[in-house]
C-alpha positions as CSV (number, residue, x, y, z in Angstrom):
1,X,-31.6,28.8,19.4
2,X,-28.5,31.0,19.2
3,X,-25.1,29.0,18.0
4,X,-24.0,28.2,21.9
5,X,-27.3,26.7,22.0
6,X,-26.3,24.8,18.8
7,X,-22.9,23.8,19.4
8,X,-24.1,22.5,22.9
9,X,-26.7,20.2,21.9
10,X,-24.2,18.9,18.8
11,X,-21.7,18.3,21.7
12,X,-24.2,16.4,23.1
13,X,-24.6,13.6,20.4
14,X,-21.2,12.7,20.6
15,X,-18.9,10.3,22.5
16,X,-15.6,10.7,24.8
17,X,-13.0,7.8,25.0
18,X,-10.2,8.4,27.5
19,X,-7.8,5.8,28.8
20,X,-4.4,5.2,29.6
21,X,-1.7,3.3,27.5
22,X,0.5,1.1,29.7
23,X,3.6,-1.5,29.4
24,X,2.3,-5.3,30.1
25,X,5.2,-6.4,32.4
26,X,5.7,-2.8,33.9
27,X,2.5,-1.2,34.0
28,X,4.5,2.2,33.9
29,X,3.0,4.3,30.9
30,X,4.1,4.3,27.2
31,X,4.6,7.6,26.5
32,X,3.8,9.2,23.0
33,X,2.0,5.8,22.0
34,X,0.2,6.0,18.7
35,X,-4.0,5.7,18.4
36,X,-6.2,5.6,15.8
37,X,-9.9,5.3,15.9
38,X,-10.5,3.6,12.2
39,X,-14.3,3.7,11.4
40,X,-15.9,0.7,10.3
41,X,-18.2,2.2,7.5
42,X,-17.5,4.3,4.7
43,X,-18.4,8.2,5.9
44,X,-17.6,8.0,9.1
45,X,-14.7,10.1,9.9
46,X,-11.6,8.3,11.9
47,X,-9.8,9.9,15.3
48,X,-5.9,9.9,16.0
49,X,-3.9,11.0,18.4
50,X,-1.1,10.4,20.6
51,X,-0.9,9.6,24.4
52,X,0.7,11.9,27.0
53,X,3.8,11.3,29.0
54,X,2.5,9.5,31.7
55,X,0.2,7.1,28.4
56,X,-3.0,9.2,29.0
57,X,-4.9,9.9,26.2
58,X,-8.5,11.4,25.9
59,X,-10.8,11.8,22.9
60,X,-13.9,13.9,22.6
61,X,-16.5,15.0,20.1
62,X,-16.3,11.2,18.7
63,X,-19.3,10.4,16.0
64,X,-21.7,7.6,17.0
65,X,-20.8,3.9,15.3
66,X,-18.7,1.5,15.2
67,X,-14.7,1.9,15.2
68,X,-11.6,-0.2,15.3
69,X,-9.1,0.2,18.0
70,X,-5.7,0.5,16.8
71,X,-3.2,1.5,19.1
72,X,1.2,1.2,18.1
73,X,4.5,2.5,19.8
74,X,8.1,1.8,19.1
75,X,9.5,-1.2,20.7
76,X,6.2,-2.6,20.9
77,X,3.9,-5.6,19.6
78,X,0.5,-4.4,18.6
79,X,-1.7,-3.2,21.4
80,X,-4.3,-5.9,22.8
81,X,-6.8,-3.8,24.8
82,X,-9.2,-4.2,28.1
83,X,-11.5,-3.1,29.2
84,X,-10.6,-2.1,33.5
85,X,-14.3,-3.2,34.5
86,X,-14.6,-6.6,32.5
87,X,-11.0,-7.4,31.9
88,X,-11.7,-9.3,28.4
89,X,-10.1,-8.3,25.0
90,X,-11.3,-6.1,22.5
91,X,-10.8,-4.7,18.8
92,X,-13.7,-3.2,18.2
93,X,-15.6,-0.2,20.1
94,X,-18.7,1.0,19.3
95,X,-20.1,4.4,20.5
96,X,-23.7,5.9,21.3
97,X,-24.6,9.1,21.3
98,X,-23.6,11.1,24.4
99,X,-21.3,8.0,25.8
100,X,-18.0,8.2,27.4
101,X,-15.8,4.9,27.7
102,X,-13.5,5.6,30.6
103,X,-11.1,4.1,32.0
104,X,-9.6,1.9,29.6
105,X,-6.3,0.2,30.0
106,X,-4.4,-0.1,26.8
107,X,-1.2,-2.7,27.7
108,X,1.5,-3.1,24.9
109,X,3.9,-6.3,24.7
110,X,7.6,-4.8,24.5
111,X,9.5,-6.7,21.6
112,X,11.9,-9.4,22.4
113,X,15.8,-8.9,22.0
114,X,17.6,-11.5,20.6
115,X,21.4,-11.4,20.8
116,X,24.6,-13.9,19.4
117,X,27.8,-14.4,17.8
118,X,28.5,-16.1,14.4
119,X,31.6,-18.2,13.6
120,X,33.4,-20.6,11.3
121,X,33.9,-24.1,11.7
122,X,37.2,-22.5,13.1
123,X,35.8,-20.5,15.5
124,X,36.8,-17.2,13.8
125,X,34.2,-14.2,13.4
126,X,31.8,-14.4,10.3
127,X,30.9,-10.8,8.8
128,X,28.3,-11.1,5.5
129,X,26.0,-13.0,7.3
130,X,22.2,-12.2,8.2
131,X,20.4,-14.0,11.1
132,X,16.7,-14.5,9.6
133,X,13.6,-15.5,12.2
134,X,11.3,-17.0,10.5
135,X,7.4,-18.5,11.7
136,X,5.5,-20.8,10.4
137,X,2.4,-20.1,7.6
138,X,0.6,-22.0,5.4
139,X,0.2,-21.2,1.4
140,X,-1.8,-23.2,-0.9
141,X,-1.7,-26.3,1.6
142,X,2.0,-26.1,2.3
143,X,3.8,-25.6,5.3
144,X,6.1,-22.8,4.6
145,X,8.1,-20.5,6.9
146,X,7.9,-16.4,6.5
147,X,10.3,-13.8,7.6
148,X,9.4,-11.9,10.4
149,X,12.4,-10.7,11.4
150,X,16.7,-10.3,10.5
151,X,19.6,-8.9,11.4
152,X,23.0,-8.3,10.0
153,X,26.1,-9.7,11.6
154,X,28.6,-6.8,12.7
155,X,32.0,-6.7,12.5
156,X,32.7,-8.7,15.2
157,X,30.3,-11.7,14.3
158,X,27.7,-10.0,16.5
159,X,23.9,-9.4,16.2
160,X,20.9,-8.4,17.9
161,X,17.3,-9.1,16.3
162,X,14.4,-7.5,17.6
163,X,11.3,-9.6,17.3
164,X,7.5,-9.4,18.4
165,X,6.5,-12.0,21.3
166,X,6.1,-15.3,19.6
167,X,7.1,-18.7,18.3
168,X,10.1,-18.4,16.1
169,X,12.6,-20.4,13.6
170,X,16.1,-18.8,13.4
171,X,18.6,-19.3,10.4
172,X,22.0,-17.9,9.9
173,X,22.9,-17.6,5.9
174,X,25.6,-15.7,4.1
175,X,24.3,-12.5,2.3
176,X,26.0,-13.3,-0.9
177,X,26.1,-17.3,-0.6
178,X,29.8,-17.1,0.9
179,X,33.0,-17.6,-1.2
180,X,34.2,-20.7,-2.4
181,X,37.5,-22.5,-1.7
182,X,39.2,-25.2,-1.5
183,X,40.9,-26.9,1.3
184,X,43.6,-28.3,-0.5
185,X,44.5,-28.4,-4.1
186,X,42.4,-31.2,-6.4
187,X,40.3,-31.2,-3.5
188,X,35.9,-30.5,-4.0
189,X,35.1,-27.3,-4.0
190,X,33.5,-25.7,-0.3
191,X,31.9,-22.7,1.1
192,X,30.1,-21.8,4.5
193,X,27.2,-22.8,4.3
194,X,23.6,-22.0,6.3
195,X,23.0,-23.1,9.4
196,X,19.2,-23.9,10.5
197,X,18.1,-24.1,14.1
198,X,15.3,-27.2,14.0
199,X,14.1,-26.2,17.5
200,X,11.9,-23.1,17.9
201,X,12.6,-20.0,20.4
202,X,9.7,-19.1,22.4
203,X,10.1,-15.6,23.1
204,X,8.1,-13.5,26.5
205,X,6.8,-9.8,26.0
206,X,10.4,-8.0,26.6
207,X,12.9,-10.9,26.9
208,X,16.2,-10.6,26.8
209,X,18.0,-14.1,24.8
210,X,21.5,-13.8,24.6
211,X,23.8,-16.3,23.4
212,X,22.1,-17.3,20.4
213,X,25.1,-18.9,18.7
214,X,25.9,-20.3,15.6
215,X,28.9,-22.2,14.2
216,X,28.7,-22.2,10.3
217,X,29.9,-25.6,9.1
218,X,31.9,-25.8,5.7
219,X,29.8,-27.6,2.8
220,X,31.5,-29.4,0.0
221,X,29.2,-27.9,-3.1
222,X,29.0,-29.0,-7.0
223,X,28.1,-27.9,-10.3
224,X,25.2,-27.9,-12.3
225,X,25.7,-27.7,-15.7
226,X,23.1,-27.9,-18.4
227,X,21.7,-26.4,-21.6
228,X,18.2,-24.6,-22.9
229,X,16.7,-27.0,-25.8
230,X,15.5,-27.3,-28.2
231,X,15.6,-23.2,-28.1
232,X,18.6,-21.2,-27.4
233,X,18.8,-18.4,-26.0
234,X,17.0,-15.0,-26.9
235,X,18.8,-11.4,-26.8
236,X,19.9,-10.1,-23.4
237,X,21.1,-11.3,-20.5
238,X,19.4,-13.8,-17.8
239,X,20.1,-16.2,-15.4
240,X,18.8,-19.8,-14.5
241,X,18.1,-20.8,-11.0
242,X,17.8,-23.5,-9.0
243,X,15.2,-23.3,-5.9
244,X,14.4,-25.2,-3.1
245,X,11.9,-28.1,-3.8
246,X,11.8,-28.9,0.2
247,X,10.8,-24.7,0.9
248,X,14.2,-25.1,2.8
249,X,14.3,-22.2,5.4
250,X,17.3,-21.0,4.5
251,X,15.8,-19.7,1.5
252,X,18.8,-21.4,-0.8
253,X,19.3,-20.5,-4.4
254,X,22.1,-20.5,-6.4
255,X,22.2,-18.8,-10.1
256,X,24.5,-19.4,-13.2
257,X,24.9,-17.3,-16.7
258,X,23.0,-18.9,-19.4
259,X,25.4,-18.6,-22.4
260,X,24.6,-17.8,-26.0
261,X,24.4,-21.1,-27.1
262,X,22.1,-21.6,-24.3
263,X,24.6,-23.7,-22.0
264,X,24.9,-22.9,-18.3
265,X,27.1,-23.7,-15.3
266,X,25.7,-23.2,-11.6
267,X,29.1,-23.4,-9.4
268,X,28.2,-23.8,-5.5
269,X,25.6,-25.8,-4.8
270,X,24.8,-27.2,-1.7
271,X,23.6,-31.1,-1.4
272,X,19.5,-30.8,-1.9
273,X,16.6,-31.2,-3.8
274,X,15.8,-28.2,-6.3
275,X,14.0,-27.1,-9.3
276,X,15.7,-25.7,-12.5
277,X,13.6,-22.9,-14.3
278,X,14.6,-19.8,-15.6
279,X,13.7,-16.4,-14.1
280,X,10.7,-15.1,-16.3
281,X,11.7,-12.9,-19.1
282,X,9.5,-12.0,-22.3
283,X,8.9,-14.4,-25.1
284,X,9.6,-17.7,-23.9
285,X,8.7,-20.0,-20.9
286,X,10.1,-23.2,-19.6
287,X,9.0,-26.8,-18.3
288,X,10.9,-27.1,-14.4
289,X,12.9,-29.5,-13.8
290,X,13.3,-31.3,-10.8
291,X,17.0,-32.5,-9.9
292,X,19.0,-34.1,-6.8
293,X,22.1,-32.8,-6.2
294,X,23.9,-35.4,-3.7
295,X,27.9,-36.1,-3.9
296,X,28.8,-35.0,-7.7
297,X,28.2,-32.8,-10.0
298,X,25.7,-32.8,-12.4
299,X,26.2,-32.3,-16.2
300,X,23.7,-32.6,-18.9
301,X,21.0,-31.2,-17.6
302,X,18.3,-29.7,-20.4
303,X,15.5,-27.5,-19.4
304,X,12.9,-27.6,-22.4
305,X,12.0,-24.1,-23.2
306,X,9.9,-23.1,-25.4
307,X,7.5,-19.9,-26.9
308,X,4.7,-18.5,-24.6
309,X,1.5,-20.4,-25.4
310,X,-2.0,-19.9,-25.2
311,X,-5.2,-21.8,-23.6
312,X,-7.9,-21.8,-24.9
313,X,-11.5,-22.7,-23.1
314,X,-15.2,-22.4,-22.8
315,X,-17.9,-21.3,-20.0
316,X,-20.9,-22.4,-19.7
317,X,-24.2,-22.4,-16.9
318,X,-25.3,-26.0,-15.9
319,X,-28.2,-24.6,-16.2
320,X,-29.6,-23.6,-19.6
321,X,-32.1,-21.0,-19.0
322,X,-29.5,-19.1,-16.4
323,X,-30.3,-15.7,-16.2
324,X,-27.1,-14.3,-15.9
325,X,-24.3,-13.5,-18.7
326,X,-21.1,-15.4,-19.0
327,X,-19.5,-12.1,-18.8
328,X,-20.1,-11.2,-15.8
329,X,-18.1,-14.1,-14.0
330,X,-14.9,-13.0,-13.5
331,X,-11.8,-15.2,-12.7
332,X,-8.6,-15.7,-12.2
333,X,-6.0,-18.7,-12.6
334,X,-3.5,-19.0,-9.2
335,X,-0.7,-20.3,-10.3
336,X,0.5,-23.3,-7.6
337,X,4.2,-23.3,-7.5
338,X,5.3,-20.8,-5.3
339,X,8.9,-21.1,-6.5
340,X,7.9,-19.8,-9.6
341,X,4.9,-18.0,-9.3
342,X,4.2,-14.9,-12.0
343,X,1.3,-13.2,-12.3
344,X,-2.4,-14.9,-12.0
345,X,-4.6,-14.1,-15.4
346,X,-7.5,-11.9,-14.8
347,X,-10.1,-13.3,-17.6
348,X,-14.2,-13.6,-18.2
349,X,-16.1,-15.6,-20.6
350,X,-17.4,-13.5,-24.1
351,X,-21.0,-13.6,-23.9
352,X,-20.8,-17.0,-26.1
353,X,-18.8,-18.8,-23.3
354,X,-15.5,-18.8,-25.3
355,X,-12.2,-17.5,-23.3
356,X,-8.8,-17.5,-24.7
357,X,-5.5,-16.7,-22.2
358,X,-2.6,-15.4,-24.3
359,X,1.0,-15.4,-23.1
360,X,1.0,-18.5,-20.6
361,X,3.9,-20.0,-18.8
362,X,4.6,-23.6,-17.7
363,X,3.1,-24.3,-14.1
364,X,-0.2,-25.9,-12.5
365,X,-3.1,-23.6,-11.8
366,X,-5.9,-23.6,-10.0
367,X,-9.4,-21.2,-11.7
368,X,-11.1,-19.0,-8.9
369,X,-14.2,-17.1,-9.1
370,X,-13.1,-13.4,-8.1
371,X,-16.9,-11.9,-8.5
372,X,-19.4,-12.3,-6.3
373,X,-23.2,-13.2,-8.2
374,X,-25.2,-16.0,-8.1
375,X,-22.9,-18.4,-9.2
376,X,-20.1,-21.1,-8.3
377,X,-17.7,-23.1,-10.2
378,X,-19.0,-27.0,-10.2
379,X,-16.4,-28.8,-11.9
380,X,-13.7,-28.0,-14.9
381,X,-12.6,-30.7,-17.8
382,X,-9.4,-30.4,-19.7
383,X,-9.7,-32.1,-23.5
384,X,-13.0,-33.7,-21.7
385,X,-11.5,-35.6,-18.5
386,X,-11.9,-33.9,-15.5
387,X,-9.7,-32.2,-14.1
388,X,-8.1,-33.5,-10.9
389,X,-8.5,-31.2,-7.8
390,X,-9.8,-28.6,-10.5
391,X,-6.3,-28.2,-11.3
392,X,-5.4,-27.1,-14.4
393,X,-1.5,-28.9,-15.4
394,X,0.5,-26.6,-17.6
395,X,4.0,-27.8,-16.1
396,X,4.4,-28.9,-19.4
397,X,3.1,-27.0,-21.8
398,X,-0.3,-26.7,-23.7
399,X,-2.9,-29.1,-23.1
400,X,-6.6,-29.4,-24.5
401,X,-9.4,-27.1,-24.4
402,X,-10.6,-26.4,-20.6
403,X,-14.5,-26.5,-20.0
404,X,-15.4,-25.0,-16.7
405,X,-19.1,-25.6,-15.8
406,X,-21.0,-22.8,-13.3
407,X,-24.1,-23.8,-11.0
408,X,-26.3,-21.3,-10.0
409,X,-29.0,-21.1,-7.0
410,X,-26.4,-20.3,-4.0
411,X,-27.4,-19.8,-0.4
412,X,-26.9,-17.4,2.4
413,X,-25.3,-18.3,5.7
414,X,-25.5,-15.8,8.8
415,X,-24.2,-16.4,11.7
416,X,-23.7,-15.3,15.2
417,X,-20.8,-15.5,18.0
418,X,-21.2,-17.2,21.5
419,X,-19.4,-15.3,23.2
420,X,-18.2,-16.9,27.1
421,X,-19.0,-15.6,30.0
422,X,-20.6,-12.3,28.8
423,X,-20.3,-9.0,30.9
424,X,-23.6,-7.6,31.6
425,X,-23.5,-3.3,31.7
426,X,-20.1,-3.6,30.2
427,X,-20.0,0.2,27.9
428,X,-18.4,-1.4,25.0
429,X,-19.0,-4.0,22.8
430,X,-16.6,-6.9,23.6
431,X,-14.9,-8.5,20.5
432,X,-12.3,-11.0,21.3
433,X,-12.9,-12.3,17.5
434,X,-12.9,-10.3,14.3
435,X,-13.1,-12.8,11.0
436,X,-16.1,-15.4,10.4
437,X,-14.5,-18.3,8.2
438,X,-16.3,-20.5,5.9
439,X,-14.5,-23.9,4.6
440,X,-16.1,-26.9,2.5
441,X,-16.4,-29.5,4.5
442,X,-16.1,-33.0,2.5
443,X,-15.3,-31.8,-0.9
444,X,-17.9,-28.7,-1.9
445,X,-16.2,-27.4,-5.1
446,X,-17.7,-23.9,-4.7
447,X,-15.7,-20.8,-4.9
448,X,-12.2,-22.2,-4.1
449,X,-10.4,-21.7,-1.0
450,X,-11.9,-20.5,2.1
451,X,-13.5,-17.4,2.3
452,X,-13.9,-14.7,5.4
453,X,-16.3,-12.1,6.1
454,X,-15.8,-9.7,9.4
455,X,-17.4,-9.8,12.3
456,X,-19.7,-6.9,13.3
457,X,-19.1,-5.3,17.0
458,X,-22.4,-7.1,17.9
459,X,-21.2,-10.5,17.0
460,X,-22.8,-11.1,13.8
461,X,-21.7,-12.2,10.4
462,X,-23.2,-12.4,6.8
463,X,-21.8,-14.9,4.2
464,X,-23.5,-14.6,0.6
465,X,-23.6,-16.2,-2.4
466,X,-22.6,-19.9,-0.8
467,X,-22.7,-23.2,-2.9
468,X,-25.0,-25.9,-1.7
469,X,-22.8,-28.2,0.2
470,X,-21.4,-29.2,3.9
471,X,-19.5,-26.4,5.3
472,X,-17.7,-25.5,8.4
473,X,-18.5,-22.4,10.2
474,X,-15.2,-20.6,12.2
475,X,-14.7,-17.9,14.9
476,X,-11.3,-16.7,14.9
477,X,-9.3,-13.6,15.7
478,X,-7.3,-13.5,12.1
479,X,-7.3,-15.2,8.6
480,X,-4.6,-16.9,7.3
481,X,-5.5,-18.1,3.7
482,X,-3.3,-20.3,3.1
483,X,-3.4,-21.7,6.9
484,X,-6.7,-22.1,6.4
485,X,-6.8,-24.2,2.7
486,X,-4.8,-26.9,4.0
487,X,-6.9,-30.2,4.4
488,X,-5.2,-31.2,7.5
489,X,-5.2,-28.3,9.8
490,X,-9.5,-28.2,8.7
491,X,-9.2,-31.4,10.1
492,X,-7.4,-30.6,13.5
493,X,-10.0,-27.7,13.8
494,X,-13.6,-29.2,12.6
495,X,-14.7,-29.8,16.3
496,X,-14.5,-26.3,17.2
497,X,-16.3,-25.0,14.4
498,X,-20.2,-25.7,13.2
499,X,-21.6,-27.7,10.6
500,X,-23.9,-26.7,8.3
501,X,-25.3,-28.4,5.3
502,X,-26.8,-26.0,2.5
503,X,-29.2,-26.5,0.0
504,X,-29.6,-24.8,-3.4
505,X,-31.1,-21.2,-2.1
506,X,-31.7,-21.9,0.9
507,X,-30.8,-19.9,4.1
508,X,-29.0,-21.0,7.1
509,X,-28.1,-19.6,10.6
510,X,-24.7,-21.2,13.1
511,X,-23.6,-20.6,15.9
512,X,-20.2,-20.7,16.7
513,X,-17.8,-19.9,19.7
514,X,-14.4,-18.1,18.8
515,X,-11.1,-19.7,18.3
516,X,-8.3,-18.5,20.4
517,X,-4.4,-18.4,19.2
518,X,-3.9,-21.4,21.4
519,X,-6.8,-23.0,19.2
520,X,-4.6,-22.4,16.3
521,X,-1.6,-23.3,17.3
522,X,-2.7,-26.7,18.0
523,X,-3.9,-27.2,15.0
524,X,-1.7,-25.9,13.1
525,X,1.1,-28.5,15.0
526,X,-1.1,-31.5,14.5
527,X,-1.5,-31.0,11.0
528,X,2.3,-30.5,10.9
529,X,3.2,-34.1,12.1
């Protein structure tokens, strides 16, 4: 066969995808839109390109397997394609030898303008402010709110925030906390302070909102003055902060000089409930402390500090005649509060179940199996009580030696998507879901947290190494960790996932239909009340 020949029949075993990348709302074309073919397997090459001027786009000489559709443009959310034939969404495609897609409509949501003025009390213009638009997450079983979005106030107290379609918080706060003055002399001390807008904005694929307003109010603010004991303070210079206990949304903090006799004095703050720590600096560590700041200052406030301290533990198999060595568990302690979170120790057991965890700081922590083997964590003990939640409590220092106890003879779950209404002849695979979840369901100690897998383009799922227990079996089209590790949005959710109870090695198959965002959101909002 001479090298036409050759080239020919190689043409032959590949795949063509063309299609045409369109506005939602407009249906005119998005030109110069961005797409990218990412293979799901290692060693399989990816495909990117751009689309046309009128959003056409054609690709040829793809390999065979499995890809992921990702498709951007400026201006716009990320794509969400269908198919023309079956109309239903997908992530994934997946390509057979000689096959061409065709035909496939690609529609982008345009972003959402926001627009507005900022003020004084007054009614005068406001420069130094930043409009923030925030949505709401979860993390470690809180609800907290994450910037998705901000602008800066112009010269004229004016702003314009882009932002995705979605459900959003917005904020307005001073860059630099605003200056403080007084109204009249002996009088409190005041500054502009943030302004939060309880109600959320629901924002349509290319809306224009204008007259987003806000009128800052003026805030009477105090001081908080305190000292480091017993220790003062070491060489150099650091500050100590006070945070939001409440995870206000307008991400408050205020910041005073610790001096060298370890006093400080934290002018400005606003009315609230905070915690007093001190940023993390080498050498020395100290217990938070809570404090209410209402209508006065507040003097006399000592933050213990003290040296960096270690905890020291031991590992060990329930099981006596485990097979596997201590060392090759590998963990980590999370630490909980996310005010002052550092870094989580990476540690393993020596191969006589011993660990020691040099250089810890003052916070609650929470161990986690980061390996994967035939193991789980079945309970932990601090100075031989257990520990509650299977948190371990530094906020205050050192405590007793931690025992952590590991089962062995996990199971293996697998699993496979119901998808509605299926499409028969369709010529791709349809995913409208692309992350299995699995959550304990009634208190399964097990590798903390919940844990994902992804979803192959056929609809199935693997989860290994599962803890005998009850667990609940999700669908869903992302994974939130943090969403999904609070108690009561599990709860909101359990009816549209599937049960299973595990045994010690045993093997187990669900079902499950996927989740939509809808799903989600109503969830997410029950659990929230």
């Amino acid at each position: 066969m001479g090298a036409a020949g050759a080239a020919l029949l190689l043409a032959q075993d590949k795949a063509v995808f063309e299609g045409r990348v369109a506005d939602s709302l407009t249906g005119l074309g998005v030109a110069r839109a961005a797409i990218h073919l990412a293979p799901l397997k290692d060693g399989q090459p990816g495909y990117g390109g751009r689309a046309g001027s009128d959003g056409r786009f054609r690709f040829e000489a793809i390999a065979p397997g499995d890809y992921h559709l990702e498709v951007s443009a400026r201006g716009y959310a990320d794509a969400v394609a269908t198919m023309v034939e079956s109309g239903r969404a997908i992530t994934v495609l997946s390509f057979t030898a000689g096959q061409t897609i065709a035909g496939a409509s690609i529609l982008l949501d345009a972003e959402a303008v926001v627009t507005g003025r900022v003020t004084d009390a007054q009614g005068e213009a406001l420069t130094g402010v930043t409009i923030v638009a925030d949505q709401v997450a979860w993390q470690d079983g809180i609800r907290v709110f994450n910037q998705a979005g901000h602008a800066e106030v112009d010269d004229r107290g004016e702003y314009r925030l882009k932002l995705l379609p979605g459900r959003y918080y917005l904020t307005a706060n001073y860059t630099a906390l605003g200056e403080l003055f007084t109204e009249d002399p002996g009088k409190p001390e005041m500054r502009t302070g943030p302004l939060v807008l309880d109600s959320p904005v629901e924002l349509r694929a290319g809306q224009q909102l204008g007259g987003m307003d806000f009128k800052l109010p003026a805030v009477v603010t105090y001081h908080v003055r305190g000292t480091l004991a017993p220790f003062r303070r070491p060489p150099g210079t650091f500050l100590v902060l006070l945070r939001s206990r409440t995870h206000d949304r307008s991400g408050y903090t205020a910041a005073g000089t610790i001096e060298k006799d370890g006093s400080f004095d934290i002018p400005g703050v606003l009315p609230g409930n905070y915690s007093v720590g001190v940023l993390p600096v080498p050498r020395f560590t100290t217990v938070n402390i809570p404090i209410d700041v209402t209508d006065r200052d507040m003097n006399g406030v000592k933050v213990p500090a003290m040296p960096l301290f270690e905890v020291r533990g031991h590992a060990r198999f329930e099981e006596n005649d485990a097979a596997i060595p201590l060392s090759a568990v590998k963990l980590d302690l999370q630490q909980l509060d996310w005010a002052w979170v550092d870094s989580s120790p990476h540690f393993s057991p020596g191969q006589d179940g011993t660990f020691l965890l040099n250089s810890m700081r003052c916070g609650e922590y929470v161990p986690r199996i980061v390996s994967q083997g035939d193991y789980y964590l079945k309970s932990v003990t601090i100075g031989g009580r257990p520990a509650e939640g299977g948190r371990i409590d530094l906020r205050n220092g050192p405590v007793g030696e931690i025992e952590m106890v590991f089962g062995t003879g996990t199971g293996e779950l697998t699993g496979t998507v119901r998808w509605p209404d299926p499409v028969p002849g369709s010529e791709a695979t349809i995913l409208q879901a692309s992350r299995a979840i699995l959550v304990s369901d009634g208190g399964t100690t097990g590798n903390t947290g919940a844990r994902d897998v992804e979803i192959d383009p056929h609809g199935q799922f693997r989860f290994r190494f599962v803890p005998p227990g009850r667990w609940l079996v999700f669908a869903s089209p992302a994974f939130d960790a943090g969403l999904w590790q609070n108690a009561d949005f599990v709860k909101h959710i359990s009816s549209r996932g599937a049960a299973i109870d595990l045994d010690k090695r045993a093997a187990a198959h669900a079902a499950v239909e996927p989740l939509t965002a809808e799903d989600i959101e109503r969830a997410a909002g029950g659990a929230n009340r």
